[in-house]
C-alpha positions in Angstrom: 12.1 10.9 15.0 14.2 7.8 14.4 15.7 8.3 11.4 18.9 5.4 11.4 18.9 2.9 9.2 16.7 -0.4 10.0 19.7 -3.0 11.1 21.0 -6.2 8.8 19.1 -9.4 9.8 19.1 -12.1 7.5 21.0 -12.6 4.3 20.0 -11.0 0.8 19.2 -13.2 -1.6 18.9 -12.4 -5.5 16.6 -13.2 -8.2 15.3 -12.5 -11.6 11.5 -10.7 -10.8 8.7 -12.6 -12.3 5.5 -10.8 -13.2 4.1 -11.7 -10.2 6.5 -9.3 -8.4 6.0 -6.2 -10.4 3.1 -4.4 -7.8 5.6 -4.9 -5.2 8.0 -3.6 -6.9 6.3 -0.5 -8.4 5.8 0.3 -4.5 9.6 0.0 -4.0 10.4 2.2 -6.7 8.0 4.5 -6.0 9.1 4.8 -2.2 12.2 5.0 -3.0 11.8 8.1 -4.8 8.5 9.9 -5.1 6.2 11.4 -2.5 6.7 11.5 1.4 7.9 8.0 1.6 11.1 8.8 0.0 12.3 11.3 2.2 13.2 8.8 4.5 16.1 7.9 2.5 18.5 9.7 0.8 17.6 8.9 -3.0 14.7 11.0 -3.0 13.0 12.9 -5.7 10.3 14.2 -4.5 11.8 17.9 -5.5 12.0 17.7 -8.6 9.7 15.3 -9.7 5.8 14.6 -8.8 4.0 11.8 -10.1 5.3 8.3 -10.9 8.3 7.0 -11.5 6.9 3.6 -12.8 4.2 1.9 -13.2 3.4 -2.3 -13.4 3.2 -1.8 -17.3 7.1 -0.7 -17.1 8.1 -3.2 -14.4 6.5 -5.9 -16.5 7.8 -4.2 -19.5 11.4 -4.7 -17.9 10.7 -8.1 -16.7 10.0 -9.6 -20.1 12.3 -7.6 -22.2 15.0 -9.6 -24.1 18.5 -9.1 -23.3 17.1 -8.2 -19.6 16.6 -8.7 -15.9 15.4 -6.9 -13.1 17.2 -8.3 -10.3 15.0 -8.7 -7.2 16.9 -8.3 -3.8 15.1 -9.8 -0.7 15.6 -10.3 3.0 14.1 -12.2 5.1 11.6 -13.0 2.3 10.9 -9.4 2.1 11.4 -7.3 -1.2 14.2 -4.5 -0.1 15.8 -3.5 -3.1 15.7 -4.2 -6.8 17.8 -3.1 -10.1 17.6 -3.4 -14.0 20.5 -5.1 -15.9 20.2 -5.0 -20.3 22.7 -6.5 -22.3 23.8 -4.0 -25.1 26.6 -5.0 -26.8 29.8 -4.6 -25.1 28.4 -3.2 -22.2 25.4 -3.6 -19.8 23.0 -1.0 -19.1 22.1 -0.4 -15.1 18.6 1.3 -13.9 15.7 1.2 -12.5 17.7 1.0 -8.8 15.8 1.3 -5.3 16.5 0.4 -2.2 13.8 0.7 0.9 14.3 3.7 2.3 14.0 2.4 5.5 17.5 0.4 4.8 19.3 3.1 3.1 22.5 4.4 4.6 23.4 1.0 5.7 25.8 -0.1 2.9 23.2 -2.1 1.1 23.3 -0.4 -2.5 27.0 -0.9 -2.1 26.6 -4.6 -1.8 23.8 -4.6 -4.3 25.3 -2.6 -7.2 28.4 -5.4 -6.5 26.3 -7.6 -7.4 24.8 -6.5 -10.3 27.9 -5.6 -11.8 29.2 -9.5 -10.9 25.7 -10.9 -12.3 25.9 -8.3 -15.6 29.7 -10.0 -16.4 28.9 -13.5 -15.3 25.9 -13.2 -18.1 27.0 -11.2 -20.5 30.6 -11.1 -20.7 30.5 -7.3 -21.0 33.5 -5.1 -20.2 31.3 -2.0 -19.3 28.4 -1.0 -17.2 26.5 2.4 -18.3 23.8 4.1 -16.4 21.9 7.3 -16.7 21.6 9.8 -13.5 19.4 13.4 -13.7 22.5 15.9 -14.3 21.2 17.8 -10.8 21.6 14.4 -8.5 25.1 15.6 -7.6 25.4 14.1 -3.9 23.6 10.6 -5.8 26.3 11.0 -8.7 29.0 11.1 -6.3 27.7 8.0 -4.4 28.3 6.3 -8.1 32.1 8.1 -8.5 32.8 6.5 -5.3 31.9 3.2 -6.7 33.9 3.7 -9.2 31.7 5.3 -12.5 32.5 8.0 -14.0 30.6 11.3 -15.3 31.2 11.5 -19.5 29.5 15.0 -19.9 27.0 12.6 -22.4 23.4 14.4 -21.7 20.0 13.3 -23.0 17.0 15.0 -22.9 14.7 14.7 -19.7 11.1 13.3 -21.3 9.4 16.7 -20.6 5.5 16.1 -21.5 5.4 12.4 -21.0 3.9 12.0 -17.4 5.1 8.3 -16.9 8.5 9.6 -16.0 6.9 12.1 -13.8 6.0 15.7 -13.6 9.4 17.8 -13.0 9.4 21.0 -10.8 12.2 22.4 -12.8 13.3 23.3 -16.4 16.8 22.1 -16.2 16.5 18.0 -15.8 18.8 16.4 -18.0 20.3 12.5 -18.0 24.0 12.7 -17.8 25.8 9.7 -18.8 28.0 7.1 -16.0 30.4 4.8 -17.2 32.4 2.1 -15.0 34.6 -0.7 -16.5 34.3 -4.0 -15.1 37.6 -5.5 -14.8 
């Protein structure tokens, strides 16, 4: 089996989803990270969580919130990748990130993440981005140190019960805090 990433053709282009994007990108998410699909790539999930990761109700919930984007990457007029960006004061929050497994591996979150980061500043003047990884991601949370976050040892609680967020395989999911400043 194949398994290299699919190669660059056109340009990404970026955009603020609308609602009428949100089933597409509930499938992205949800390949990215949950079931079969998601072992393709690298970000998988799929064990230590079952179930969803999101539903349209949270993508739309995303989409209209104040103070926030999702930021819609395509290709080719294809959606590939997509990430959350909420202004919070003196910093911006980052989530909700997937890229196609079919594309991972291929530098593409690098450029993306960029991007957000560039987008978060250009908007919001913040000085800060923040994100929240599960504490037992170590090869994902060292993709993030390499781009420059930091671990702070800041844990929250893993929503244990509440079956939008999934249904975890383990007793030990936690959300450890990342920090990078933006210069």
């Amino acid at each position: 089996m194949d398994t290299a990433p699919t190669p660059a053709t056109g340009a990404l282009t970026y955009r603020d989803a609308t609602d009428a994007d949100a089933d597409a990108l509930v499938a992205l998410i949800e390949s990215a990270y949950r079931g079969d699909s998601s072992r393709a790539g690298w970000t998988t999930e799929a064990d230590i969580l079952q179930g969803q990761r999101t539903d349209p109700q949270g993508v739309l919930d995303v989409i209209k919130a104040p103070d926030s984007k999702l930021l819609t990457v395509e290709r080719d007029g294809a959606v590939v990748a997509c990430c959350q960006l909420e202004h919070r004061g003196a910093h911006a929050y980052f989530g909700m990130f997937a890229v196609s497994p079919a594309l991972q591996g291929a530098g593409l979150g690098k450029e993306i993440i960029a991007e957000a980061e560039r987008t978060a500043r250009a908007a919001w003047g913040v000085t800060e981005m923040h994100m929240t990884v599960i504490s037992v991601r170590g090869e994902l949370i060292a993709w993030y140190e390499r781009r420059g976050y930091r671990r702070t040892g800041q844990m929250t609680p893993f929503p244990y019960g509440d079956e939008r967020f999934g249904i975890p395989q383990r007793d030990d999911l936690q959300f450890e805090l990342l920090v990078k400043p933006l210069a």
